[in-house]
Biopython code that builds the backbone (N, CA, C, O; Angstrom):
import numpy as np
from Bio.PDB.StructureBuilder import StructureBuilder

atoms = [
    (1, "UNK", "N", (11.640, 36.826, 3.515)),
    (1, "UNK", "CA", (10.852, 35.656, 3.856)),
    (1, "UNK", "C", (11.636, 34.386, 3.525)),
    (1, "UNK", "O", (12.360, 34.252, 2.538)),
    (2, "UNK", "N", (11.456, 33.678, 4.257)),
    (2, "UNK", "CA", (12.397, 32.408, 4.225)),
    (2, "UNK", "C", (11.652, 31.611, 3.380)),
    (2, "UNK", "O", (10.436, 31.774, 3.484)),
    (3, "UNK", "N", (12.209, 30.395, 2.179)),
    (3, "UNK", "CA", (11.746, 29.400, 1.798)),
    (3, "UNK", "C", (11.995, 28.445, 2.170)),
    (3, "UNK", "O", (13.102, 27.961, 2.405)),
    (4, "UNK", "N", (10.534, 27.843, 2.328)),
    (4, "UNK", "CA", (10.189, 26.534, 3.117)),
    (4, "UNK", "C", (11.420, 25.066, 2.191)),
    (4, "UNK", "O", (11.921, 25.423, 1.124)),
    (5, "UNK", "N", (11.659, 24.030, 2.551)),
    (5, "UNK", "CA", (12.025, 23.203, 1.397)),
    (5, "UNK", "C", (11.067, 22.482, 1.191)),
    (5, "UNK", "O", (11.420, 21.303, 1.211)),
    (6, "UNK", "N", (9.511, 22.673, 0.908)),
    (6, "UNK", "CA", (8.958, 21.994, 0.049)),
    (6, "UNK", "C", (8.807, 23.177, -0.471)),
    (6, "UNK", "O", (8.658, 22.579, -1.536)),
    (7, "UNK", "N", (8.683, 24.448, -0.807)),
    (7, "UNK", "CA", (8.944, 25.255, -1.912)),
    (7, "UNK", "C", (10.145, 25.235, -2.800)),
    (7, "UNK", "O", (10.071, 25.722, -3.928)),
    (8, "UNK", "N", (11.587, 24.532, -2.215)),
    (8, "UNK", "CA", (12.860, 24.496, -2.963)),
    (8, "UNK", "C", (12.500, 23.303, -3.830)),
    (8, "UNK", "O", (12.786, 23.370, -5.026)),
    (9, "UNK", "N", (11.785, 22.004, -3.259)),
    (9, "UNK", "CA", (11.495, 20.803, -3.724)),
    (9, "UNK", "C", (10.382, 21.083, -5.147)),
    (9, "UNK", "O", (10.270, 20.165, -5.959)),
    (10, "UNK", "N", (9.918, 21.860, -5.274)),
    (10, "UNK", "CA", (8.997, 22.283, -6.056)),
    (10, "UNK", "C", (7.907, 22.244, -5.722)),
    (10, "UNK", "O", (7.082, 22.113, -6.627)),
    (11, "UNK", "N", (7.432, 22.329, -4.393)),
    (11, "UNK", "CA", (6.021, 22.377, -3.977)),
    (11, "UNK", "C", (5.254, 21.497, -4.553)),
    (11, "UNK", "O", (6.052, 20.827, -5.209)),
    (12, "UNK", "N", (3.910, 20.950, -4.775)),
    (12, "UNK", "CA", (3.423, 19.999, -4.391)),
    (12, "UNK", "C", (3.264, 19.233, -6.085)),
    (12, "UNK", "O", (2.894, 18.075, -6.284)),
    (13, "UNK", "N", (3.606, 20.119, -7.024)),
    (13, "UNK", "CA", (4.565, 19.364, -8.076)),
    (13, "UNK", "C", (5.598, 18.378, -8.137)),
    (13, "UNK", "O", (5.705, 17.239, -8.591)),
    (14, "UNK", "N", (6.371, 19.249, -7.488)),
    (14, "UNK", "CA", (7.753, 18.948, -7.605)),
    (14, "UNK", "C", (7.954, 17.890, -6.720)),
    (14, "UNK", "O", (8.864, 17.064, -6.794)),
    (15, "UNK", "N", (6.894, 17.955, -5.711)),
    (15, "UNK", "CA", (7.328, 16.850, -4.626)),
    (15, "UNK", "C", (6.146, 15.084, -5.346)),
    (15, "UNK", "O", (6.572, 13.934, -5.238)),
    (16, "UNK", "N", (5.006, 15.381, -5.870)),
    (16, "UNK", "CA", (4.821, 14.460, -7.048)),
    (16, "UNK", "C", (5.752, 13.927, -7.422)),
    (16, "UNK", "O", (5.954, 12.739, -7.170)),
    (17, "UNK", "N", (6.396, 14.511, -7.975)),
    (17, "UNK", "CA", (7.317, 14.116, -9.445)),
    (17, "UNK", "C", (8.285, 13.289, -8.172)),
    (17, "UNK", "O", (8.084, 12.075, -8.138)),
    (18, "UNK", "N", (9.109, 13.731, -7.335)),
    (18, "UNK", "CA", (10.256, 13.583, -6.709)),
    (18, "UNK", "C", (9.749, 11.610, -6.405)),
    (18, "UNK", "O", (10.353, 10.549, -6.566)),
    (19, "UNK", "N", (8.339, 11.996, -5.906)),
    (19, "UNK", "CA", (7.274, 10.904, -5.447)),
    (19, "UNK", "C", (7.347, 9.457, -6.184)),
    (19, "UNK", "O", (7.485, 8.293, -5.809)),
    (20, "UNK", "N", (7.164, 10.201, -7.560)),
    (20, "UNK", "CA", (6.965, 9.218, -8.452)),
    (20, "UNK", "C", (8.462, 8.303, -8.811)),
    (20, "UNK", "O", (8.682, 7.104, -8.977)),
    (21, "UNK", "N", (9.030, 9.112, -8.822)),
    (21, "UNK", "CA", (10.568, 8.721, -9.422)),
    (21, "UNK", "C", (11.390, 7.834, -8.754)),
    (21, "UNK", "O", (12.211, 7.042, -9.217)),
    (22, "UNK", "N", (10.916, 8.175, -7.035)),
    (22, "UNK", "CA", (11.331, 7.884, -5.982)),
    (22, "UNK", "C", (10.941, 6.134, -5.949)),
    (22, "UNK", "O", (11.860, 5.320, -5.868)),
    (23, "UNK", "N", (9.980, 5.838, -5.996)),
    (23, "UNK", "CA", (9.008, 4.582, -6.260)),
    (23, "UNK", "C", (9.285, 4.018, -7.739)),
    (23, "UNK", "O", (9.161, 2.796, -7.827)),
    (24, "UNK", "N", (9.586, 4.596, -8.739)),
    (24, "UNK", "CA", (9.936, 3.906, -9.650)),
    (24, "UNK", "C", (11.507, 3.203, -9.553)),
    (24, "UNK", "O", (11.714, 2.067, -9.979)),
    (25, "UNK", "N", (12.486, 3.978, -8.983)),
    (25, "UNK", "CA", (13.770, 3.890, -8.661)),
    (25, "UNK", "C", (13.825, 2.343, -7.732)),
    (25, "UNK", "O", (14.422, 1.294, -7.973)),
    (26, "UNK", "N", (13.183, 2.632, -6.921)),
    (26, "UNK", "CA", (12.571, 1.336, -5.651)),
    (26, "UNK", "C", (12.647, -0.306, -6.283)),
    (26, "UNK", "O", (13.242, -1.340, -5.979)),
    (27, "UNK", "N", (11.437, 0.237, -7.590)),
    (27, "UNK", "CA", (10.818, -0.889, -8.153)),
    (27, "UNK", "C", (12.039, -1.395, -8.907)),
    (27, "UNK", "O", (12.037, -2.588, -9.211)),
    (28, "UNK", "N", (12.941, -0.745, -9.202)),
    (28, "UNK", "CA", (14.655, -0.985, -10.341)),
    (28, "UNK", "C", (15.463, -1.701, -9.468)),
    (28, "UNK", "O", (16.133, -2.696, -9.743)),
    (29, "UNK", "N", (15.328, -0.958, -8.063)),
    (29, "UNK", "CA", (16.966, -1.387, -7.572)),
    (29, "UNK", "C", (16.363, -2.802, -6.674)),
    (29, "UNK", "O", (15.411, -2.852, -5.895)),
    (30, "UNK", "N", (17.543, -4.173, -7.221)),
    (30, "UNK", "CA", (17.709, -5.089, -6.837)),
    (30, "UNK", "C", (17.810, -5.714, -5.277)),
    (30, "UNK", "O", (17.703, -6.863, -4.847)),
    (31, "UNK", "N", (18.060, -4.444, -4.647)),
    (31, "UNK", "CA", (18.031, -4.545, -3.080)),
    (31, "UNK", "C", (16.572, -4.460, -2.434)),
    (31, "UNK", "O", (16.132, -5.337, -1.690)),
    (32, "UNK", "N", (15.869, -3.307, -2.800)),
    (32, "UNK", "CA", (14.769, -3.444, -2.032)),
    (32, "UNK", "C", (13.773, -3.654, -3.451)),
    (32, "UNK", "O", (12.559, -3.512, -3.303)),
    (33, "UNK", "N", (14.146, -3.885, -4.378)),
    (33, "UNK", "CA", (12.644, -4.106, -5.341)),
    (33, "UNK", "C", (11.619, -5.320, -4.493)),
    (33, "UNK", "O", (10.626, -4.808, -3.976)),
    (34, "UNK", "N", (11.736, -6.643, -4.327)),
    (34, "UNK", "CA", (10.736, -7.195, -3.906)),
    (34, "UNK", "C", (9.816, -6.407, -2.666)),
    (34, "UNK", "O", (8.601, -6.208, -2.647)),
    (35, "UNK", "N", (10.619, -6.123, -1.878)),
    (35, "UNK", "CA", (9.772, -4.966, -0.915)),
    (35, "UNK", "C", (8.588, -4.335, -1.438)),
    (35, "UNK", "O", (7.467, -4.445, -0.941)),
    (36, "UNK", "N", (8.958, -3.508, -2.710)),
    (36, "UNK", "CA", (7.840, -2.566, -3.370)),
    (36, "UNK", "C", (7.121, -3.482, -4.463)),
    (36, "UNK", "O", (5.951, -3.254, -4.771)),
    (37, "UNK", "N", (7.735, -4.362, -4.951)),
    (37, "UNK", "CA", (6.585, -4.911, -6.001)),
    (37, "UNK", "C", (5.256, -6.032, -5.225)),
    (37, "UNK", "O", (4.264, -6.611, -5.667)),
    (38, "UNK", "N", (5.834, -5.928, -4.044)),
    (38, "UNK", "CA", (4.929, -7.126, -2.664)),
    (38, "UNK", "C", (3.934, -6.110, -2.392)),
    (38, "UNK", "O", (2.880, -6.579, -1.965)),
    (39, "UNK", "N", (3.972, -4.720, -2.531)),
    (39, "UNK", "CA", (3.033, -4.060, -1.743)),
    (39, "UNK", "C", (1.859, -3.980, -2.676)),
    (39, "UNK", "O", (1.765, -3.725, -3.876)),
    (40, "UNK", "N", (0.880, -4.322, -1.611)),
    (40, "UNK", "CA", (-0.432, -4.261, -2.600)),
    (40, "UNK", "C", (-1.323, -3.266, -3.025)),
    (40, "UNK", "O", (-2.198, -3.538, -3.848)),
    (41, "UNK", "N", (-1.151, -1.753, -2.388)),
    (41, "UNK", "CA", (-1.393, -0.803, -2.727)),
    (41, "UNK", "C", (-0.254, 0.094, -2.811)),
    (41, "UNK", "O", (0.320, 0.653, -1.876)),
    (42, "UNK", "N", (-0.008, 0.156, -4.022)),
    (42, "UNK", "CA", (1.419, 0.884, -4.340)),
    (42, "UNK", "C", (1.006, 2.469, -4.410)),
    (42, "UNK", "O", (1.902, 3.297, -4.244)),
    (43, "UNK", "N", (-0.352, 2.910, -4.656)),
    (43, "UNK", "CA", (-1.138, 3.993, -5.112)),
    (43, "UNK", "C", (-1.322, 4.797, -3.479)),
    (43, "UNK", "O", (-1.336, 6.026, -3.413)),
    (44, "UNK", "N", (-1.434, 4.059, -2.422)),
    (44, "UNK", "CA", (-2.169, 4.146, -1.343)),
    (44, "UNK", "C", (-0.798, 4.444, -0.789)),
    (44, "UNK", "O", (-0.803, 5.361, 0.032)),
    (45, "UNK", "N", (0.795, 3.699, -1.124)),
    (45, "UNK", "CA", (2.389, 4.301, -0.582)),
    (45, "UNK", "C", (2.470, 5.828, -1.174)),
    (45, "UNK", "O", (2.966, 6.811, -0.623)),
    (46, "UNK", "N", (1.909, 5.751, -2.314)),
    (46, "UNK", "CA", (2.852, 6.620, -2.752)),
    (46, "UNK", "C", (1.961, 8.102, -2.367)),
    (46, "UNK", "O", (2.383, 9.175, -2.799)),
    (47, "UNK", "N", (0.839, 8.042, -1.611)),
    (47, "UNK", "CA", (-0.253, 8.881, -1.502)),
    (47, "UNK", "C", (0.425, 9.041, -0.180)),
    (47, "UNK", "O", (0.411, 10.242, 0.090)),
    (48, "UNK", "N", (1.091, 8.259, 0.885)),
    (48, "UNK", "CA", (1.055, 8.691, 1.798)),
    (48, "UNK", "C", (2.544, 8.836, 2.306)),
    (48, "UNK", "O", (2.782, 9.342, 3.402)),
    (49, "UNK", "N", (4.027, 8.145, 1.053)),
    (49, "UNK", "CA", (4.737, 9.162, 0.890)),
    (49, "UNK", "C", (4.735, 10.615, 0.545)),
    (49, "UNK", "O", (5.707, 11.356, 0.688)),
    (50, "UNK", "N", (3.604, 10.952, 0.095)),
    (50, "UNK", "CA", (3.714, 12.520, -0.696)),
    (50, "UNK", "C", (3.351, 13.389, 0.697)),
    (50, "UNK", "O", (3.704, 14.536, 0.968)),
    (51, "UNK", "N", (2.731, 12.691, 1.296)),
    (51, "UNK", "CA", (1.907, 13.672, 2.337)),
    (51, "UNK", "C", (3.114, 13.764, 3.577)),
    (51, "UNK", "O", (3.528, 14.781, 4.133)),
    (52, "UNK", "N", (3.478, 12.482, 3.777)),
    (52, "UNK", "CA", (4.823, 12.146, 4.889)),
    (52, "UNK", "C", (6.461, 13.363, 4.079)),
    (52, "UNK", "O", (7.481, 13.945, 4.448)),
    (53, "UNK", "N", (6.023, 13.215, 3.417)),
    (53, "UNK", "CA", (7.538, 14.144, 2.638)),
    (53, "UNK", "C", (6.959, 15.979, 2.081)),
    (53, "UNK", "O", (7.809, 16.809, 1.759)),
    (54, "UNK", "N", (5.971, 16.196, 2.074)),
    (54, "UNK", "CA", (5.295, 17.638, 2.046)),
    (54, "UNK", "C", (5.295, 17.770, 3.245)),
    (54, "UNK", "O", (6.112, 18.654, 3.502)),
    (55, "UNK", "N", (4.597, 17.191, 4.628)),
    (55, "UNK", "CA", (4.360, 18.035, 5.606)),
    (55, "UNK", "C", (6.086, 18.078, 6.183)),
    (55, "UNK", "O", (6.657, 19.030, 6.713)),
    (56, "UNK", "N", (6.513, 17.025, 5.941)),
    (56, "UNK", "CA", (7.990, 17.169, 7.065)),
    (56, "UNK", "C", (8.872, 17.635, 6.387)),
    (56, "UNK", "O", (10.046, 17.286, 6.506)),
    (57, "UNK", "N", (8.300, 18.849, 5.229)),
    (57, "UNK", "CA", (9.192, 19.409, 4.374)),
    (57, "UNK", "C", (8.958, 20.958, 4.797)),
    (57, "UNK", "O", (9.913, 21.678, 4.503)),
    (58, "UNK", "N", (7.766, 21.666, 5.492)),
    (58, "UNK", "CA", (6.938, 22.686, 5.277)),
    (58, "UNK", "C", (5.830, 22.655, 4.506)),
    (58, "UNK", "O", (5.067, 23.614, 4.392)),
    (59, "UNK", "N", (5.730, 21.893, 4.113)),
    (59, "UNK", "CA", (4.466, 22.211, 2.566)),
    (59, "UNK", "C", (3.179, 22.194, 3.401)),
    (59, "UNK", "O", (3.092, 21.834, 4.575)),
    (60, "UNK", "N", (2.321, 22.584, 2.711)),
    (60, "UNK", "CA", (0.504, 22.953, 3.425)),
    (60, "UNK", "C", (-0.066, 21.681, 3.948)),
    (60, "UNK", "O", (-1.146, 21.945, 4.476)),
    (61, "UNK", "N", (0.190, 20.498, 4.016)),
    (61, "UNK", "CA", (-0.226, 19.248, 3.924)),
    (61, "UNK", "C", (0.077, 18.580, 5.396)),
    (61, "UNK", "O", (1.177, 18.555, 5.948)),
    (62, "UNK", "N", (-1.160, 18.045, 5.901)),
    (62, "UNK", "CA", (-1.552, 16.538, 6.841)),
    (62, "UNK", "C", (-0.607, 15.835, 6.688)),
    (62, "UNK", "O", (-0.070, 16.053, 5.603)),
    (63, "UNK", "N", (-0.033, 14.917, 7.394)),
    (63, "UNK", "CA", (0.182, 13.139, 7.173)),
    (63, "UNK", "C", (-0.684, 12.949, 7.785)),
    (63, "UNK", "O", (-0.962, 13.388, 8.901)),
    (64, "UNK", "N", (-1.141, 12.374, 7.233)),
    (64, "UNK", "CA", (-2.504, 11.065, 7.816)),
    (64, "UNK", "C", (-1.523, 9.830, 8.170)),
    (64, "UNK", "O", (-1.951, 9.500, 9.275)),
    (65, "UNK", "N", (-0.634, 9.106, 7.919)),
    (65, "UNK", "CA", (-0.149, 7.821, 7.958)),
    (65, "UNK", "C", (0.258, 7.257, 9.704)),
    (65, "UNK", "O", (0.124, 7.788, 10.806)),
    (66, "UNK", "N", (0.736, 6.089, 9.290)),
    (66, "UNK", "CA", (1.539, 5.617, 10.261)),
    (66, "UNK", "C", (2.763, 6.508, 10.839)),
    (66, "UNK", "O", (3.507, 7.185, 10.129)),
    (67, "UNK", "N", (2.841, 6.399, 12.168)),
    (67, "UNK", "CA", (4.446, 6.875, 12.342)),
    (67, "UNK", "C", (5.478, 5.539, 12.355)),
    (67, "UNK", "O", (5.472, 4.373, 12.748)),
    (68, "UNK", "N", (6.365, 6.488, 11.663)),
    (68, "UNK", "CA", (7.514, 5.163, 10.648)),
    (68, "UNK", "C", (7.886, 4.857, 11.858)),
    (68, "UNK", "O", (8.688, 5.740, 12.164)),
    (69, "UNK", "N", (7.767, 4.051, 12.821)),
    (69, "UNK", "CA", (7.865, 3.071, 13.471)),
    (69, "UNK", "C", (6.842, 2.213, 13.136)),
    (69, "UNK", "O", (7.165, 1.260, 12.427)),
    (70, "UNK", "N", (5.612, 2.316, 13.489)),
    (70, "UNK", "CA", (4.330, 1.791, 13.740)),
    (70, "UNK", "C", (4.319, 0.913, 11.626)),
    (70, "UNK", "O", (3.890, -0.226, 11.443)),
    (71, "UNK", "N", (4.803, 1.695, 10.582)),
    (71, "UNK", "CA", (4.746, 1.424, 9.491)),
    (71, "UNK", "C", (5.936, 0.812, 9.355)),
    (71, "UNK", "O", (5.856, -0.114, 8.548)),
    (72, "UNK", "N", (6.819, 0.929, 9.736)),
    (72, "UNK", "CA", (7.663, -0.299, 9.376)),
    (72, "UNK", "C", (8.238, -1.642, 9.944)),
    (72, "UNK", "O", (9.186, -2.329, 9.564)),
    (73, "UNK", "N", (7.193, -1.817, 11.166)),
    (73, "UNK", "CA", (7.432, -2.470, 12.399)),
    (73, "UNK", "C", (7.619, -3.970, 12.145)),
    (73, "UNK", "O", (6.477, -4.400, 11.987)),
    (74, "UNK", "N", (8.143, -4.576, 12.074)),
    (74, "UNK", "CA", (8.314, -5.982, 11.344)),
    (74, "UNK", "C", (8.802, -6.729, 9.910)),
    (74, "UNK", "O", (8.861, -7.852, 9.411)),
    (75, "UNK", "N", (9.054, -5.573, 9.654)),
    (75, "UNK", "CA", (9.895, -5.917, 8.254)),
    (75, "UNK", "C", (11.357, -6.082, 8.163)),
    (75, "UNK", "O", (12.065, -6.417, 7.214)),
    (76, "UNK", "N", (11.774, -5.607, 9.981)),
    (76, "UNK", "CA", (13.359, -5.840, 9.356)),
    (76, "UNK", "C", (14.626, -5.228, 8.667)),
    (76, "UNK", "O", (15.784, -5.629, 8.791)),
    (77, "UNK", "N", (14.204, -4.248, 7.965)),
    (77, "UNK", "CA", (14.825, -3.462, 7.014)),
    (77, "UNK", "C", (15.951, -3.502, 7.477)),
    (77, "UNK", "O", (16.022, -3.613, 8.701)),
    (78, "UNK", "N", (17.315, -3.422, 6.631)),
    (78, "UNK", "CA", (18.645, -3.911, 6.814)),
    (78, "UNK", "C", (19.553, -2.246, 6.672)),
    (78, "UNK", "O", (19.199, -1.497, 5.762)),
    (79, "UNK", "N", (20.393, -1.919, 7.378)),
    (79, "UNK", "CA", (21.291, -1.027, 6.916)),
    (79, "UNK", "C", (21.726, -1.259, 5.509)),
    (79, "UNK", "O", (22.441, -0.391, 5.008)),
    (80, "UNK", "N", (21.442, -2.172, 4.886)),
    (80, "UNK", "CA", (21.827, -1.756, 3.102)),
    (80, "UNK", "C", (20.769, -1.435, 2.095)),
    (80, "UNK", "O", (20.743, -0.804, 1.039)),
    (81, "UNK", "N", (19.618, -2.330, 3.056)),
    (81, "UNK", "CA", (18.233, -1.550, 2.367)),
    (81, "UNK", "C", (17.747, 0.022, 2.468)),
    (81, "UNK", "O", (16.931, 0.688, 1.829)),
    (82, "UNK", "N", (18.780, 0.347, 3.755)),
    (82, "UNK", "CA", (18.000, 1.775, 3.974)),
    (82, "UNK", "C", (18.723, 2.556, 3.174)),
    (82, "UNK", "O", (18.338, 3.644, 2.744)),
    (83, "UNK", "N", (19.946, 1.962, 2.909)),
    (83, "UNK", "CA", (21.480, 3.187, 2.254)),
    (83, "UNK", "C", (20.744, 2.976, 0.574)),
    (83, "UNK", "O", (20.643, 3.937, -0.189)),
    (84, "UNK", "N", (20.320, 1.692, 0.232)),
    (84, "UNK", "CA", (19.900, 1.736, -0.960)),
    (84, "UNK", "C", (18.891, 2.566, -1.368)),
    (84, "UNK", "O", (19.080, 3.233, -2.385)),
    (85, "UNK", "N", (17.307, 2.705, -0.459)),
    (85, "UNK", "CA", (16.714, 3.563, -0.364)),
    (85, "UNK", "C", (16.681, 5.092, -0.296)),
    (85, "UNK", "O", (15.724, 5.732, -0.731)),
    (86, "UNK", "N", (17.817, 5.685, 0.296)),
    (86, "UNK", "CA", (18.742, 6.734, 0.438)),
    (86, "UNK", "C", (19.383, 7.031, -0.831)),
    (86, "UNK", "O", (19.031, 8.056, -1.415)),
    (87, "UNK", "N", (20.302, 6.259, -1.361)),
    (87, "UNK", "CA", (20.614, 6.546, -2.877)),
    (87, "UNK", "C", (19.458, 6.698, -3.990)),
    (87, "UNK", "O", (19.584, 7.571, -4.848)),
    (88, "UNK", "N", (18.438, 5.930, -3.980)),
    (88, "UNK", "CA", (17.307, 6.111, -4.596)),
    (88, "UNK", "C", (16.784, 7.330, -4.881)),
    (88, "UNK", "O", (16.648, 7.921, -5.953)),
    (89, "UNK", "N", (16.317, 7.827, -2.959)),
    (89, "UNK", "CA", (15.839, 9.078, -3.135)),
    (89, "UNK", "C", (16.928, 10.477, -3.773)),
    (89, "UNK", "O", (16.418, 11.394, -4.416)),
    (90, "UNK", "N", (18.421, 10.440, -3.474)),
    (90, "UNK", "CA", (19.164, 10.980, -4.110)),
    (90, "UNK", "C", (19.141, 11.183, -5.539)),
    (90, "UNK", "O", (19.074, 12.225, -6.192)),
    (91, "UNK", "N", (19.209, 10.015, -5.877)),
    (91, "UNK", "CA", (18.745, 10.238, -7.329)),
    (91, "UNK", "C", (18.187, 10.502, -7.844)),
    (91, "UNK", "O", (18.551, 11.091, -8.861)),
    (92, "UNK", "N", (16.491, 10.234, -7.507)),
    (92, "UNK", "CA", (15.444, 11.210, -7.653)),
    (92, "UNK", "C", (15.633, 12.809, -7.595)),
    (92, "UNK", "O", (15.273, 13.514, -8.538)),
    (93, "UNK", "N", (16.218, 13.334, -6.437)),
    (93, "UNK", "CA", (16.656, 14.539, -6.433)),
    (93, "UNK", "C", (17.609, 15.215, -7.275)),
    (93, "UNK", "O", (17.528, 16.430, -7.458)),
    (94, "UNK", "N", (18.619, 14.418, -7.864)),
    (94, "UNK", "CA", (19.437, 14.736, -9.161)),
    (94, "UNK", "C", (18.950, 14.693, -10.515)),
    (94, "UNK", "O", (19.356, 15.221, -11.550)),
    (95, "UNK", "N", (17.915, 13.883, -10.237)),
    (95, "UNK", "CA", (17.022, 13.888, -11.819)),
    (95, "UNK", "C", (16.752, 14.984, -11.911)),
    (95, "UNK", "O", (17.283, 15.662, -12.790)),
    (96, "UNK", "N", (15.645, 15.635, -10.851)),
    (96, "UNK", "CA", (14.675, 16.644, -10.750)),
    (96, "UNK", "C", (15.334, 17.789, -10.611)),
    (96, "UNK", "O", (14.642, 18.804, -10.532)),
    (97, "UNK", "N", (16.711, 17.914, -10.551)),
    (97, "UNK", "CA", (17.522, 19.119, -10.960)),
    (97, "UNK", "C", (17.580, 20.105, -9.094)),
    (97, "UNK", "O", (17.970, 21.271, -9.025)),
    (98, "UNK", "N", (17.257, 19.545, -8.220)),
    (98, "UNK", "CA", (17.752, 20.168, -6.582)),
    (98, "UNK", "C", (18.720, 20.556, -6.094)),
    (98, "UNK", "O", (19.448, 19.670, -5.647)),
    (99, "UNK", "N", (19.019, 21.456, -5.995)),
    (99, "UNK", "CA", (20.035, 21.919, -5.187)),
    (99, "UNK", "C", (20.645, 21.726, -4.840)),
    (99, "UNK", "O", (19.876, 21.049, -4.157)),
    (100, "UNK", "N", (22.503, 21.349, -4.040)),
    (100, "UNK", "CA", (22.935, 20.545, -3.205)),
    (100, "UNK", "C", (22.408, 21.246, -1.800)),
    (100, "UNK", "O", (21.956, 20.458, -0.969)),
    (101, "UNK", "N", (22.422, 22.583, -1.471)),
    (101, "UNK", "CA", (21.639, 22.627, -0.152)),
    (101, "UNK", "C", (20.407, 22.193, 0.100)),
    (101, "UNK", "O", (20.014, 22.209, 1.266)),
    (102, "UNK", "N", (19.612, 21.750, -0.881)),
    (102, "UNK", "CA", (18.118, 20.946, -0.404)),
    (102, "UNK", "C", (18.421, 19.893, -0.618)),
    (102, "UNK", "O", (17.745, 19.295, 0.219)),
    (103, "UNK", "N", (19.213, 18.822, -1.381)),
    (103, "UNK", "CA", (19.609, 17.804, -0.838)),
    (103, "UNK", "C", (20.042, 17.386, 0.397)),
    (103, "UNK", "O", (19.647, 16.486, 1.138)),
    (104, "UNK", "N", (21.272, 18.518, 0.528)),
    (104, "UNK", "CA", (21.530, 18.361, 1.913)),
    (104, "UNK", "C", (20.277, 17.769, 3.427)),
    (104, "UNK", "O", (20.213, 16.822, 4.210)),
    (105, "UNK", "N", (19.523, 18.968, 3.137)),
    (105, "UNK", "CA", (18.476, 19.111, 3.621)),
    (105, "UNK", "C", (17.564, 17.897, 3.854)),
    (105, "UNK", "O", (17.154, 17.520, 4.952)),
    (106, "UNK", "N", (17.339, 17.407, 2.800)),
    (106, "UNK", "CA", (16.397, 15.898, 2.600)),
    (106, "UNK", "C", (17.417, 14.680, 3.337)),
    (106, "UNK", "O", (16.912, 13.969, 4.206)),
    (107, "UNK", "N", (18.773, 14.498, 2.969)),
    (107, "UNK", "CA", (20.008, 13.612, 3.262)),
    (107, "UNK", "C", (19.863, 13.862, 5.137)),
    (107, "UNK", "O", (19.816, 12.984, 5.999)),
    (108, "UNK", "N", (19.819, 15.421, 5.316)),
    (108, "UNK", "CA", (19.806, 15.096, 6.661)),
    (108, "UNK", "C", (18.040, 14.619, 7.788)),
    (108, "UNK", "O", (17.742, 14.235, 8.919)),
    (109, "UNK", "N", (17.563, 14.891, 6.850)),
    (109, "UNK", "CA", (15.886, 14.815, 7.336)),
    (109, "UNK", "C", (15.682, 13.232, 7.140)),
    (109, "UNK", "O", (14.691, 12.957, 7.815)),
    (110, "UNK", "N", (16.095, 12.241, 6.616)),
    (110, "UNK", "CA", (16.119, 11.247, 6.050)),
    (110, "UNK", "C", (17.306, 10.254, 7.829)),
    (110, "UNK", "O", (16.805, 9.218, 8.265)),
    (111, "UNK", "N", (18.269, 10.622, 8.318)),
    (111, "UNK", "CA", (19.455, 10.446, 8.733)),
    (111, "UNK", "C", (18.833, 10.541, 9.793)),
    (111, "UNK", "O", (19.228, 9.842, 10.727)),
    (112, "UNK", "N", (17.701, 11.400, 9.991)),
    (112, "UNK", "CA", (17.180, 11.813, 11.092)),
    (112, "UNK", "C", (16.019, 10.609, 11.972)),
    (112, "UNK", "O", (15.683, 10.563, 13.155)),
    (113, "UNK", "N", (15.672, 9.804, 10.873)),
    (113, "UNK", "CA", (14.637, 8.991, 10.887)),
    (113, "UNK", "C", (14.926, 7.168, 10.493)),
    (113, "UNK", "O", (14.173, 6.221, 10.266)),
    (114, "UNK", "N", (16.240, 7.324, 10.560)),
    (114, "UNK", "CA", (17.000, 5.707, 10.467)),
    (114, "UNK", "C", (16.666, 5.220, 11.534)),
    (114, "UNK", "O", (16.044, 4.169, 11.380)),
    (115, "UNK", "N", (16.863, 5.647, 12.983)),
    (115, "UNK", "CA", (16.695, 4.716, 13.884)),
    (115, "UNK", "C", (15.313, 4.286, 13.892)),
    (115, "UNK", "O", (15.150, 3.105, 14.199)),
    (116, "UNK", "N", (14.149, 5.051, 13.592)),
    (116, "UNK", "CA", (12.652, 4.466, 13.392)),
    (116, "UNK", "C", (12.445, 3.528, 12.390)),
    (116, "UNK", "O", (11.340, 2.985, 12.422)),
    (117, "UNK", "N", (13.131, 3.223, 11.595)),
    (117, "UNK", "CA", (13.354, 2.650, 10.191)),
    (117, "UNK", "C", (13.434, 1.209, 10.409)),
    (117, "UNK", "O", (12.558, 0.345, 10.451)),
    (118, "UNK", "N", (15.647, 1.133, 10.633)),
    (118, "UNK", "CA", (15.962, 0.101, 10.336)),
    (118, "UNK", "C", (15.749, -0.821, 11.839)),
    (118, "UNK", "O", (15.861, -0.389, 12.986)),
    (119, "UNK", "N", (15.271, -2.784, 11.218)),
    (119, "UNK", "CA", (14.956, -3.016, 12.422)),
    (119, "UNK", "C", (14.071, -3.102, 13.461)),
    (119, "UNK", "O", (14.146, -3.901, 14.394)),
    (120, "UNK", "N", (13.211, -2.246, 13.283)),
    (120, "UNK", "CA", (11.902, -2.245, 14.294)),
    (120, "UNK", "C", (10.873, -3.176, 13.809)),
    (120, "UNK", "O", (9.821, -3.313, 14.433)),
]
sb = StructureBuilder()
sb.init_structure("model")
sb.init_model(0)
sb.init_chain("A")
sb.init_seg("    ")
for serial, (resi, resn, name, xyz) in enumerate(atoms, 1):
    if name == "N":
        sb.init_residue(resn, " ", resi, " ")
    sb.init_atom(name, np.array(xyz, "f"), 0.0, 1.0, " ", f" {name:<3s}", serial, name[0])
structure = sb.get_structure()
């Protein structure tokens, strides 16, 4: 039986934690911190990062959200905001002790979704 990578990620723990770290990292780094400390429901991102990063991982879980076009449509986001964001989530994943093939995995699932990102 094959494992899903939200089972490599730690399933709906592990993808919490990844969640949390991910958003705290955000709030640190000097490139996109005003971005995340502007948002006024930080509780309501990080509810619908978990669900956006479980389902497009395998995990049992809905997205309810925006499609990251429609959610990031006017903000602009810069090719250094997204690479910064990208290192972020990396790091999160090195905290949490992942794999380099499920990094891989996330690095390319992530690569996959720049053009909806940056810009629109």
């Amino acid at each position: 039986m094959t494992t899903t990578l939200y089972q490599r990620l730690g399933g709906a723990e592990g993808m919490a934690r990844l969640v949390d770290d991910v958003v705290a990292a955000h709030l640190a780094n000097p490139v996109v911190k005003t971005r995340f400390e502007n948002v006024k429901d930080l509780a309501h991102l990080k509810r619908m990062a978990l669900e956006f990063f479980s389902a497009g991982s395998g995990g049992p879980v809905a997205y309810t959200g925006k499609s990251m076009p429609e959610a990031h449509r006017g903000m602009n986001i810069s090719e250094q905001e997204y690479l910064a964001v990208m290192d972020d989530i990396v790091g999160a994943l090195d905290k949490n002790g992942v794999d380099e093939e499920a990094k891989k995995d996330v690095i390319a699932i992530l690569y996959a979704l720049k053009g909806e990102i940056i810009r629109v």
